[in-house]
C-alpha positions in Angstrom: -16.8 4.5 -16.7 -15.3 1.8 -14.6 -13.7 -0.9 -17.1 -13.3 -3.7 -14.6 -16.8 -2.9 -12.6 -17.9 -5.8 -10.6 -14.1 -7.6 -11.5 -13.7 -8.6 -7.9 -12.6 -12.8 -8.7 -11.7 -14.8 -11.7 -14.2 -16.2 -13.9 -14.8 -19.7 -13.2 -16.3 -20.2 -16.5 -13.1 -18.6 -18.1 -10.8 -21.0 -16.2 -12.9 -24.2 -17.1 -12.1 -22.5 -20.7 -8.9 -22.4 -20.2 -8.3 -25.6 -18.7 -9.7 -27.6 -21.3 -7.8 -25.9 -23.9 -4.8 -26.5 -22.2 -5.5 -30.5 -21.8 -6.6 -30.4 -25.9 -3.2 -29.3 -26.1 -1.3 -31.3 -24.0 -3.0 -34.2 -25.4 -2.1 -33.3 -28.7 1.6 -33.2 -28.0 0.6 -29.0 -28.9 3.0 -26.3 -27.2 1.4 -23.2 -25.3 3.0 -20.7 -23.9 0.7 -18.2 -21.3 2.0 -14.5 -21.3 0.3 -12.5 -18.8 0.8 -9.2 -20.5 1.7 -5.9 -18.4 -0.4 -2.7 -18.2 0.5 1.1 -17.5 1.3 2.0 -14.2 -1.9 4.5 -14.2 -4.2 1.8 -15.0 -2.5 -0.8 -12.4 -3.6 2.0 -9.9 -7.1 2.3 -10.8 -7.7 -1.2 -10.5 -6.3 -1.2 -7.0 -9.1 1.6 -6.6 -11.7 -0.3 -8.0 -11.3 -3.9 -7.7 -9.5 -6.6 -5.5 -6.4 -6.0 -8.0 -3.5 -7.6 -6.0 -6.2 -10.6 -4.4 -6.9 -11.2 -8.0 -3.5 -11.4 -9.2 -2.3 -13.6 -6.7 -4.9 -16.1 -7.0 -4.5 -16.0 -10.7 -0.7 -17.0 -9.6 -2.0 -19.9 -8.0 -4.4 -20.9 -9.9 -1.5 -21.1 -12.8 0.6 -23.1 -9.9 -2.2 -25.7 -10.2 -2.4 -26.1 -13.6 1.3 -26.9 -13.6 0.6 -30.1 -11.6 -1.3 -31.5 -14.2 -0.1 -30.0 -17.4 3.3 -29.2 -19.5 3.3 -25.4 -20.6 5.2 -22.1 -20.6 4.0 -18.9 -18.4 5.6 -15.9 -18.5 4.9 -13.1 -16.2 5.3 -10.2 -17.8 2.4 -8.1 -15.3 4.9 -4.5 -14.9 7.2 -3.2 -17.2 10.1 -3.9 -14.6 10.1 -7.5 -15.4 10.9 -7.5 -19.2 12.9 -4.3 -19.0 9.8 -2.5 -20.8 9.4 0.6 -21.6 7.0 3.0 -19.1 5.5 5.1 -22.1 5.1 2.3 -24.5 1.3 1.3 -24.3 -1.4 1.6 -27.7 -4.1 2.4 -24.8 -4.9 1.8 -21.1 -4.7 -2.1 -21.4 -2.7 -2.7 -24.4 1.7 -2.7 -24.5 2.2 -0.8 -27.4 5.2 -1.5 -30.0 8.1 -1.3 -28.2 7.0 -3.4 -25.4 5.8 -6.3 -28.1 9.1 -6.6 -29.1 10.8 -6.8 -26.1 8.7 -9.3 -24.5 8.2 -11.7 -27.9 12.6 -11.4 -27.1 12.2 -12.3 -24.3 10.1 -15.5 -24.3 11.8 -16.8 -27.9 15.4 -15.7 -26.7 17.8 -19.3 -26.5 18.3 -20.7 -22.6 21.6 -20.5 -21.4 
């Protein structure tokens, strides 16, 4: 079965979601931080098979561009293992970072700015 059949755009209803929680939390002095999560390489190329995968990531880049013009949070791209120093074989299933790859991103994001 195709996972991400008919995945060709983001959800406008999704982003309206998002939005709003996002301005509940800015107006409540509330701290987010947005972690777009990474995926195995195998399942990366499927959705360049079957979906719009690199259209849809960019424009979910931008769309994160816009909502940093109008509100305060964190986002952390995290999309391939190559950007956290991940681990390749370190997934719980074809969507999920397993273990390994938890740790080293939740380091990342909480480590102390130099």
């Amino acid at each position: 079965t195709n996972l991400f059949k008919n995945f060709n755009q983001l959800n406008p209803m999704r982003k309206s979601y998002l939005e709003n929680f996002i301005s509940f939390t800015n107006q409540n002095d509330i701290k987010v931080k947005i972690i777009l999560l990474p995926m195995p390489a195998e399942t990366i190329v499927r959705l360049r098979e079957d979906t719009d995968y690199d259209q849809i990531y960019n424009e979910f880049k931008g769309y994160i561009d816009e909502l940093h013009l109008d509100y305060q949070f964190d986002y952390y791209d995290f999309s391939s293992v190559d950007k956290f120093n991940g681990v390749a074989d370190s997934f719980s299933d074809s969507t999920h970072p397993g273990p390994k790859n938890i740790d080293l991103i939740t380091k990342k994001i909480f480590e102390k700015k130099k």
